[in-house]
N, C-alpha and C positions, 0 to 999 in steps of 0.2 A: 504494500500500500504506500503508495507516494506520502503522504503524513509521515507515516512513520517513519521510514528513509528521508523526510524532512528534517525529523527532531534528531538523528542519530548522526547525520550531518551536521546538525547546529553544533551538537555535544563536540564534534570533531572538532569543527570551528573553534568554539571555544577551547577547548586542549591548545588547539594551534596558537592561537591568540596571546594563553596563558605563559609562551615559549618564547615569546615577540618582545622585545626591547624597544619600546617608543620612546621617544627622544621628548616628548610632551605629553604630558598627564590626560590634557584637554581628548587628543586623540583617542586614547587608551578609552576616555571613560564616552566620546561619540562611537565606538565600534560597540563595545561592550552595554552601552543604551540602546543599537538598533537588534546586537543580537538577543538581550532581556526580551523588548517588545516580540521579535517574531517567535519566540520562545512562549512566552505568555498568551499570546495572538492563539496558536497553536493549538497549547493545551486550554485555553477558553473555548477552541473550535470557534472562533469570532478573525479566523482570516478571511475578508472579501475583496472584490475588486475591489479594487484603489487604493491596496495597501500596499501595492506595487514600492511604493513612494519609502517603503521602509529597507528593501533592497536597492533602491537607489541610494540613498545616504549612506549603508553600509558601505557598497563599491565606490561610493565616493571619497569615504574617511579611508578606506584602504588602498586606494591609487599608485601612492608612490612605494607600496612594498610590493607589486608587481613586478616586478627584476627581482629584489633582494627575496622575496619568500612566494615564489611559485605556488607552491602548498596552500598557502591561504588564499591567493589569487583562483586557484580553482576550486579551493570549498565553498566560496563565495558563487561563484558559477553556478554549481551544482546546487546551491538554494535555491538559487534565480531559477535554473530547471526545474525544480523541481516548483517551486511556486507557479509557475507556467502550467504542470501539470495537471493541478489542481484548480486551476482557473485563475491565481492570481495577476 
């Protein structure tokens, strides 16, 4: 079920995250607020269209570790996909 291959992806996410050396606090805590929400979103079962807008700000605050941490560049993906699956 795409959900649950959502949440077990976030879990990755986060691991990966937890491994990440940010250089600003501010960052650390915009990645870690969008991946709460899609977390919480989730398990409320309250993800609809137009939450889209929660994986855009994640890939946004994650931009510049695309070179430095591929890893988290594609777990971030693989949200996106998988939100798409489910209609997000």
């Amino acid at each position: 079920m795409p959900k649950e291959e959502l949440y077990r992806t976030l879990q990755e996410l986060r691991l990966e995250l937890d491994k990440v050396h940010f250089d600003n606090e501010s960052s650390r805590d915009s990645v870690s607020q969008s991946v709460t929400r899609l977390e919480d979103k989730l398990r409320q079962e309250s993800l609809m269209s137009g939450d889209e807008f929660i994986v855009s700000e994640l890939t946004e605050a994650l931009q510049h570790f695309e070179e430095t941490h591929p890893r988290i560049t594609d777990l971030v993906g693989r949200v996106s996909d998988l939100l798409n699956k489910i209609g997000i």
